[in-house]
Steps between C-alpha positions, in 0.01 A plus 500: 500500500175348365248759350100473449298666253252746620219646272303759569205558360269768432737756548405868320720577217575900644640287832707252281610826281591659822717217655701477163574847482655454880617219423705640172629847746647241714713307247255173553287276312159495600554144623809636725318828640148283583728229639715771710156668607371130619786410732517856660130482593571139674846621645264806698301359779097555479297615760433223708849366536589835598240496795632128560861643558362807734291286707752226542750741612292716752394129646896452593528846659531543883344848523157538336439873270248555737739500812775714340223778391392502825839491680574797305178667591565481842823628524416822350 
């Protein structure tokens, strides 16, 4: 697998300090824990695509929330 160097700059020293010491607790270099940290935020799905997913599944449905709330009313 090919790799790219990332730099980040301006970060504060306390936050750096902070991801080492995690970093160390979990065995990992500070290149291996950032690197970890990185590919789980990309694995999770933000916002938006979330929506995406939701609205592009309630378009394929039949029966419409609004219908089944309602059918549900009634019956009572």
């Amino acid at each position: 697998m090919a790799s790219t160097l990332l730099q980040i700059r301006g970060v504060d020293p306390a936050t750096r300090d902070e991801l080492a010491a995690r970093a160390a607790r979990r065995g990992l270099s500070l290149t291996a824990y950032l690197r970890d940290l990185l590919q789980r935020e990309v694995a999770t799905p933000d916002l938006a695509e979330v929506l995406a997913r939701v609205d592009a599944r309630s378009e394929s449905s039949a029966v419409s929330a609004v219908d089944i709330i309602r059918a549900d009313r009634d019956s009572r």
